[in-house]
C-alpha positions as a printed NumPy array, in Angstrom:
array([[122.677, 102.074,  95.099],
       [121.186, 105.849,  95.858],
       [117.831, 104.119,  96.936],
       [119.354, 102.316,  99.47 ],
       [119.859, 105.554, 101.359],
       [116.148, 105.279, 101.969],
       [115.029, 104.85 , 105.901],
       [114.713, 101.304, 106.466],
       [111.489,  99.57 , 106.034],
       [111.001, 101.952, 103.008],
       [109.388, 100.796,  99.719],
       [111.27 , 100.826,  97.18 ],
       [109.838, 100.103,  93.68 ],
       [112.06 ,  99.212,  90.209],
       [110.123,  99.419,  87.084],
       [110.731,  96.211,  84.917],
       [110.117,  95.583,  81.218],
       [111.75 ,  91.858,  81.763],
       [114.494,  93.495,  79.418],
       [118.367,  93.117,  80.421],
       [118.629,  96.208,  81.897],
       [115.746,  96.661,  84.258],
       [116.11 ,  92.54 ,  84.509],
       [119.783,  93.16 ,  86.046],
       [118.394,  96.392,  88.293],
       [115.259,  94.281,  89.524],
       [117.492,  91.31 ,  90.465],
       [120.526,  93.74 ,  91.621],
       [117.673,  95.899,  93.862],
       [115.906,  92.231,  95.263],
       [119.32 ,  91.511,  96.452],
       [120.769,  94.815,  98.233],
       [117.081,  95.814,  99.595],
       [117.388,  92.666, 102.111],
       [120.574,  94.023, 103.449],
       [119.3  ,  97.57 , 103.818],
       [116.246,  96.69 , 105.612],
       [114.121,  97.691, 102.452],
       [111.256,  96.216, 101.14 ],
       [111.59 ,  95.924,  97.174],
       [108.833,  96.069,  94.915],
       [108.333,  95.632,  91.484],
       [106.231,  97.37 ,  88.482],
       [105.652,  95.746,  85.396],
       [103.903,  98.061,  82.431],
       [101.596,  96.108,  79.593],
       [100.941,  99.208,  77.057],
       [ 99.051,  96.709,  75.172],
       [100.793,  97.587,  72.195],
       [102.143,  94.254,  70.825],
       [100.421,  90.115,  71.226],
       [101.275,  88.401,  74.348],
       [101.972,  91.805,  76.181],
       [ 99.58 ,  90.275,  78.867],
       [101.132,  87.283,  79.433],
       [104.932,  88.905,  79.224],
       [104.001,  91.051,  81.692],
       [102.682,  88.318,  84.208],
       [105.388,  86.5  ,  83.461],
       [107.292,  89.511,  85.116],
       [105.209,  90.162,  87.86 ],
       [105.478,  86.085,  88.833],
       [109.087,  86.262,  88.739],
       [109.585,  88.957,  91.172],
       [106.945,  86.963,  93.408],
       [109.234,  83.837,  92.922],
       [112.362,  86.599,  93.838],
       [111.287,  87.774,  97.128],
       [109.738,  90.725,  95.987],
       [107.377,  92.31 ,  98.741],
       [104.838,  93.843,  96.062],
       [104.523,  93.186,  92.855],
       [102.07 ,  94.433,  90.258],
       [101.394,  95.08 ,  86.36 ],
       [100.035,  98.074,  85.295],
       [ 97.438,  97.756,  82.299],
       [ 97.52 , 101.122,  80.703],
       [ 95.718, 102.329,  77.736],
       [ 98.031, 104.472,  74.87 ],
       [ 96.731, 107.35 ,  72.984],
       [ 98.222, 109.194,  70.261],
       [ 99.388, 112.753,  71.613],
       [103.173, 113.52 ,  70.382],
       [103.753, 110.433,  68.494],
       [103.346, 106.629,  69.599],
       [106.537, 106.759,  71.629],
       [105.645, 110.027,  73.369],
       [101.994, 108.384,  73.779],
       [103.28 , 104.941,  75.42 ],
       [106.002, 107.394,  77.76 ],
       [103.482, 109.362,  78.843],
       [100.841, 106.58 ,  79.694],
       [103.449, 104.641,  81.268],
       [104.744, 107.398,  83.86 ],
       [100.884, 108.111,  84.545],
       [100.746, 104.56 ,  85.839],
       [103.442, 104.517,  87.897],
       [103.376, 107.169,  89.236],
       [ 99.844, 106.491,  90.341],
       [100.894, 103.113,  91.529],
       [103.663, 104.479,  93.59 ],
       [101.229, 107.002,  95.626],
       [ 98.949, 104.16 ,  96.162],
       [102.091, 101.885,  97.7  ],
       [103.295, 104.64 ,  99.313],
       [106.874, 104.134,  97.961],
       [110.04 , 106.18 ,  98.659],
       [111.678, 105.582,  95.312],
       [111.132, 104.097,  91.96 ],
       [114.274, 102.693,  90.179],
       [114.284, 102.965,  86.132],
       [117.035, 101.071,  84.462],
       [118.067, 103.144,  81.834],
       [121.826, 102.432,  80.816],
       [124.747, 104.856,  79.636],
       [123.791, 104.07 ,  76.038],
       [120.112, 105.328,  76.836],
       [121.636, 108.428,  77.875],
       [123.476, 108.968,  75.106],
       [120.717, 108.176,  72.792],
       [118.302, 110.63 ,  74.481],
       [120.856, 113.469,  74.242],
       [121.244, 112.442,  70.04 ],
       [117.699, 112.503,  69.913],
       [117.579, 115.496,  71.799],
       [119.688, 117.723,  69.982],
       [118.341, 116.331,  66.544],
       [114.907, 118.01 ,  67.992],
       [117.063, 121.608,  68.226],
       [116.113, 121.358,  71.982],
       [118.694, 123.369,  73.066],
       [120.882, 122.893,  76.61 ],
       [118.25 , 121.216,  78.449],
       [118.249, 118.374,  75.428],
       [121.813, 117.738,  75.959],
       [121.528, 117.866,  79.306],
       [119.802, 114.256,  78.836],
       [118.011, 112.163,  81.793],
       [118.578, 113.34 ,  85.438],
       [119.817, 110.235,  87.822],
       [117.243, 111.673,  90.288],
       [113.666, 113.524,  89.732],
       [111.691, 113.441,  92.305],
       [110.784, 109.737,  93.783],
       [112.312, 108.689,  90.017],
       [115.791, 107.435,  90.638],
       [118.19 , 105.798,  87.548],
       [121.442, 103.847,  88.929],
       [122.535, 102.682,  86.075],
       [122.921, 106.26 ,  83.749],
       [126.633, 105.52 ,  83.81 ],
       [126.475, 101.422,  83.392],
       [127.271, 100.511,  79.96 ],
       [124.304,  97.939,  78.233],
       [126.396,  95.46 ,  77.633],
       [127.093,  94.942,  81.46 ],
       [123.431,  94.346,  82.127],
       [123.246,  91.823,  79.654],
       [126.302,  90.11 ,  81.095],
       [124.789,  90.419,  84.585],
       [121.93 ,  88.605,  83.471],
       [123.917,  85.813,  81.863],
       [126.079,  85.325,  84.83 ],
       [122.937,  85.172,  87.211],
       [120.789,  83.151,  84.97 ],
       [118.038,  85.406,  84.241],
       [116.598,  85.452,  80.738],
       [115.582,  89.135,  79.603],
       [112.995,  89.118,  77.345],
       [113.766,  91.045,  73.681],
       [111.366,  94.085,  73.125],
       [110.673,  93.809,  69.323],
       [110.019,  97.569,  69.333],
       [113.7  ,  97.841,  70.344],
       [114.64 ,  97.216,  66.754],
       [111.633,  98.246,  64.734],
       [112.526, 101.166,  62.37 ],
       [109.164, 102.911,  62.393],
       [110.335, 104.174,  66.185],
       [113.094, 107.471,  65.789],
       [114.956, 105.6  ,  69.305],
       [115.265, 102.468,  67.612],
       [116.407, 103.501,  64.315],
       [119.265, 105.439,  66.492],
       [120.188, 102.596,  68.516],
       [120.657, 100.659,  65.04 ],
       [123.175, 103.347,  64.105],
       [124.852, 103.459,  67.95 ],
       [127.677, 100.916,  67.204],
       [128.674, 102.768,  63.793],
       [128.568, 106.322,  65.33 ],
       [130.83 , 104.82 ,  68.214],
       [133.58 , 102.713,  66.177],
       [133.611, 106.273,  63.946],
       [134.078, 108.012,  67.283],
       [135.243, 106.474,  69.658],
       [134.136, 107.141,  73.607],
       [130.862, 108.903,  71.791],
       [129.027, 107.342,  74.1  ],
       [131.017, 108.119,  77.226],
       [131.271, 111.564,  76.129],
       [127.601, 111.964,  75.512],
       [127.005, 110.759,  79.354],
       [129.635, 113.344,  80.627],
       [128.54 , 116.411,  78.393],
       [124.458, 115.474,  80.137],
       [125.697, 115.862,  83.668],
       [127.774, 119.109,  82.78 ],
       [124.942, 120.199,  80.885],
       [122.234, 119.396,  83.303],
       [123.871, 121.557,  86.112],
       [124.073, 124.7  ,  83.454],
       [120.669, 123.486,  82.607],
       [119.365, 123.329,  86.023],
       [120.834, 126.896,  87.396],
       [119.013, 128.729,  84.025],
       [115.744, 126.966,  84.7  ],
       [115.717, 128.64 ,  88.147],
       [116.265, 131.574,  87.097],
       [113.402, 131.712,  84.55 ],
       [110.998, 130.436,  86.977],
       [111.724, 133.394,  89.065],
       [111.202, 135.414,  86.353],
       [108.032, 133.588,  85.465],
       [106.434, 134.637,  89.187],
       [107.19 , 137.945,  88.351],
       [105.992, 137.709,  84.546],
       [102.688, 135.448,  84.917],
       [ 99.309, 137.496,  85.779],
       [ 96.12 , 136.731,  85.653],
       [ 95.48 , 138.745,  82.182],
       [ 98.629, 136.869,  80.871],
       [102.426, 137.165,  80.501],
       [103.727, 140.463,  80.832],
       [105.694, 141.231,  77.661],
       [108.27 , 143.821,  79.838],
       [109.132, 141.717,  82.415],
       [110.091, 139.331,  79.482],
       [111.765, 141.226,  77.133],
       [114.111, 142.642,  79.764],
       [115.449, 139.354,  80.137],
       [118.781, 137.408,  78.252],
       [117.89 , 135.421,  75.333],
       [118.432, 132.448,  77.441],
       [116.204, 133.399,  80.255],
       [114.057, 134.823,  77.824],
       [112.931, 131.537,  75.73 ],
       [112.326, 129.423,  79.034],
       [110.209, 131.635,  80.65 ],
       [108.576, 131.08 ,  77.092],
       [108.664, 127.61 ,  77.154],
       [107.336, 127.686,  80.881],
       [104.387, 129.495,  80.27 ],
       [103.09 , 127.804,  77.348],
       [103.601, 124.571,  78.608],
       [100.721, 125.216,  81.141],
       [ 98.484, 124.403,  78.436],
       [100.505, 122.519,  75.53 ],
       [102.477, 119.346,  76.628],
       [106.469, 120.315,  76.708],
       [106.755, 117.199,  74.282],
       [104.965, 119.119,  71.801],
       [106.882, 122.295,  71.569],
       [109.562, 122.6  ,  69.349],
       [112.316, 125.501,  69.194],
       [110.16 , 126.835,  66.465],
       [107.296, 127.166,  68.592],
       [109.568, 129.393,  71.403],
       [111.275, 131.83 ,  68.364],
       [108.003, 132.192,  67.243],
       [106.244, 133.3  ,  70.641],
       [109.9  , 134.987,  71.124],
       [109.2  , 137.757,  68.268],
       [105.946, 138.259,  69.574],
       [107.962, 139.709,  72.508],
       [110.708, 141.118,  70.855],
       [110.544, 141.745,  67.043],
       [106.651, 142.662,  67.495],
       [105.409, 144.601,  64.296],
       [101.462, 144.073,  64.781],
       [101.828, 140.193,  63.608],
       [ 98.751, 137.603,  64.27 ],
       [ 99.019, 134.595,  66.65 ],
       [101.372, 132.553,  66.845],
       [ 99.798, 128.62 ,  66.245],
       [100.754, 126.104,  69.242],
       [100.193, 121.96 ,  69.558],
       [ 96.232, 121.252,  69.717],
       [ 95.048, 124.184,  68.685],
       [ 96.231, 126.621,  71.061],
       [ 97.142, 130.171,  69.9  ],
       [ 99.166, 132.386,  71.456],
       [ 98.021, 136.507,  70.685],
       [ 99.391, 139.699,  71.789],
       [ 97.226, 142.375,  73.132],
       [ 98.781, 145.805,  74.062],
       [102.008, 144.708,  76.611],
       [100.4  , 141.566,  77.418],
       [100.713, 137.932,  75.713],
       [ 98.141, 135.323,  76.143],
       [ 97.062, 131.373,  75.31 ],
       [ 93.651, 131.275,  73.404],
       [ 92.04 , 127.544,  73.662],
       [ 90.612, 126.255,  70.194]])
């Protein structure tokens, strides 16, 4: 386990829905921890979102106390409505741990997302027209955010937790239609008998895409220190640059003040002709109300 590299006496934190697969990586991470000379701890998240969430979530958090755990905590958070109720929950959720893990002053946080989460994000992903960085899916490491299990298959965690006698509990939301992830995980099992090693295939096309992904976004943020001043974004710098460069210097620089969640490939070829198909056109309408104008040689973000 990649966390275990961690000097010893380190924290180390897994976040835990009670589901199989962060079920398996809590129990997995309670057991190697003791041999590495870790401490483990454990996060549990109640978004508050469904009846009982309070009690589920203690009933996680007294579990890992019953485990060994050295720490363990929920995380009330509160869910608003920016990019869509799974975007909202995502977004409150990170907030909290991340938080929590600065407080703790932990060395890594563990996230048990499985090959078939993987495979689902890059689907969901590319549905979005997201481009490279869509397929290149969920990074095993980002920052103190670690996920072992990216090339586990699901049904392994749920075996683990049969053969160790843990009982995950079954997110409702997993299955309800009204969420885009769930309606795709529905589908998974057709898409896979009509293709087989989709799955696999999707995990191994994310880690070749990521390192693509990864060199490009370098790139544009060099770009961007060159591009960014304080009247705006210098349309030259930009324009000089390949398409691909181009549209994430872009995406870079109007993320500062519209979440990346929010902008779609629409969004980018739209600021994109203000750059380089520029025949006197008016702004260019962002997520909440931002709207990006072109003055002269210069492009810039006007708030509502």
């Amino acid at each position: 386990m990649a966390a275990l590299d961690c000097p010893a006496g380190s924290l180390v934190l897994v976040a835990c829905s009670g589901g199989a697969d962060s079920l398996a990586l809590a129990h997995a991470l309670s057991y190697c921890a003791k041999r590495a000379s870790l401490r483990a701890g454990l996060l549990t998240v109640d978004h508050g979102l469904q009846a009982g969430s309070a009690e589920r979530a203690a009933g996680v958090r007294d579990w890992a106390l019953s485990a060994g755990f050295s720490v363990a905590e929920v995380l009330t958070v509160s869910v608003g409505s920016s990019g869509g109720p799974e975007a909202a929950a995502r977004a409150a959720r990170y907030a909290a741990l991340d938080a929590a893990a600065e407080r703790l002053g932990a060395a890594a946080v563990l996230l048990g997302h499985t090959r078939e989460d993987q495979a689902e994000t890059v689907l969901l992903g590319l549905a979005r027209g997201s481009g490279i960085r869509a397929a290149a899916g969920m990074p095993a490491r980002r920052g103190r955010y670690l996920r072992p299990l990216l090339d586990v298959p699901r049904a392994t965690t749920a075996a683990f937790c049969a053969a160790a006698g843990l009982t995950p509990w079954c997110d409702p939301h997993n299955s309800d239609p009204a969420y885009a992830r769930s309606r795709l995980r529905a589908l998974l099992p057709a898409l896979e008998e009509a293709a087989p090693g989709l799955v696999v295939g999707l995990a191994r096309t994310a880690r070749m895409a990521r390192a693509d992904a990864d060199v490009l976004d370098d790139l544009a943020a060099d770009v961007s220190r060159r591009a960014v001043t304080p009247d705006g974004l210098d349309v030259d710098v930009v324009a000089a640059q390949p398409a691909a460069i181009r549209t994430r210097v872009l995406h870079l620089w109007a993320s500062g003040a519209v979440s990346s969640f929010d902008l779609t490939s629409l969004h980018i070829t739209a600021l994109e002709a203000l750059v380089t198909a520029y025949r006197g056109q008016g702004p260019v309408s962002l997520p909440g109300g931002i709207r990006a104008t072109r003055t002269g040689r210069t492009l810039r973000l006007v708030a509502p």
